[in-house]
C-alpha positions as CSV (number, residue, x, y, z in Angstrom):
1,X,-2.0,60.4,22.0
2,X,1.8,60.7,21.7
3,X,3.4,59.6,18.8
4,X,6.6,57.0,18.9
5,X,9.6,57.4,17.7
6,X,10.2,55.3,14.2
7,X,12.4,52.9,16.0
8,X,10.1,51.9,19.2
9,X,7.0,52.1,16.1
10,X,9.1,49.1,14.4
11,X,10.6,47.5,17.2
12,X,6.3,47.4,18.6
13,X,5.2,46.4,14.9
14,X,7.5,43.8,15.2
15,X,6.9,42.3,18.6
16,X,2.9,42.3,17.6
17,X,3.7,40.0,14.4
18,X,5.2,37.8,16.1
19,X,3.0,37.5,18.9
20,X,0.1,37.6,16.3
21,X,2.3,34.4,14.5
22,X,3.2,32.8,18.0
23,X,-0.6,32.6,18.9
24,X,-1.8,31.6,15.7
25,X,0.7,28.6,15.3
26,X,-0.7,25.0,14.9
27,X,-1.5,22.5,17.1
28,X,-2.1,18.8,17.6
29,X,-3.1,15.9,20.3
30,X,-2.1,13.6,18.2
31,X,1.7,13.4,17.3
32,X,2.1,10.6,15.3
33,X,-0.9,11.8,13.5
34,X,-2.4,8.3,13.4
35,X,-5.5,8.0,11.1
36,X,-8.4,5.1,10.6
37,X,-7.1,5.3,6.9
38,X,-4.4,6.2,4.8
39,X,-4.7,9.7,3.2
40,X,-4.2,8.2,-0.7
41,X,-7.1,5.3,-0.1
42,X,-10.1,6.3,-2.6
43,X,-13.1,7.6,-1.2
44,X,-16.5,6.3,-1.2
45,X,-17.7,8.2,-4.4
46,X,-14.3,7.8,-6.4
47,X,-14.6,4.2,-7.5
48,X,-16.8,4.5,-10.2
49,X,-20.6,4.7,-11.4
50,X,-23.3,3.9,-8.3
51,X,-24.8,0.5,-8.7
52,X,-28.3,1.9,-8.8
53,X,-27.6,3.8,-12.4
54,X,-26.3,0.6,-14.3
55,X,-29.4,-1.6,-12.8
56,X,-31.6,-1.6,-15.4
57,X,-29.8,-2.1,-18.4
């Protein structure tokens, strides 16, 4: 296999990053990113204790 000379090495390591970052990048259908909830609303399990532990105190 022949060897290439250090600048066409670069100049290919270079051109392979940045196809390797070009076909990685992100992606969306949705562009206003519309959700069913806000991010910040609590979840289901962080409002507190379950009712079924407190019942039979």
């Amino acid at each position: 296999m022949k060897t290439l000379p250090g600048h066409s090495r670069a100049l290919f390591l270079l051109l392979l990053a940045l196809g390797a970052m070009v076909m990685s990048g992100c992606a969306s259908t949705e562009p206003d990113n519309l959700s069913e909830r806000p991010w910040n609303s609590p979840k289901g399990w962080e409002n507190g204790l379950p009712s079924t532990m407190t019942e039979g105190r």
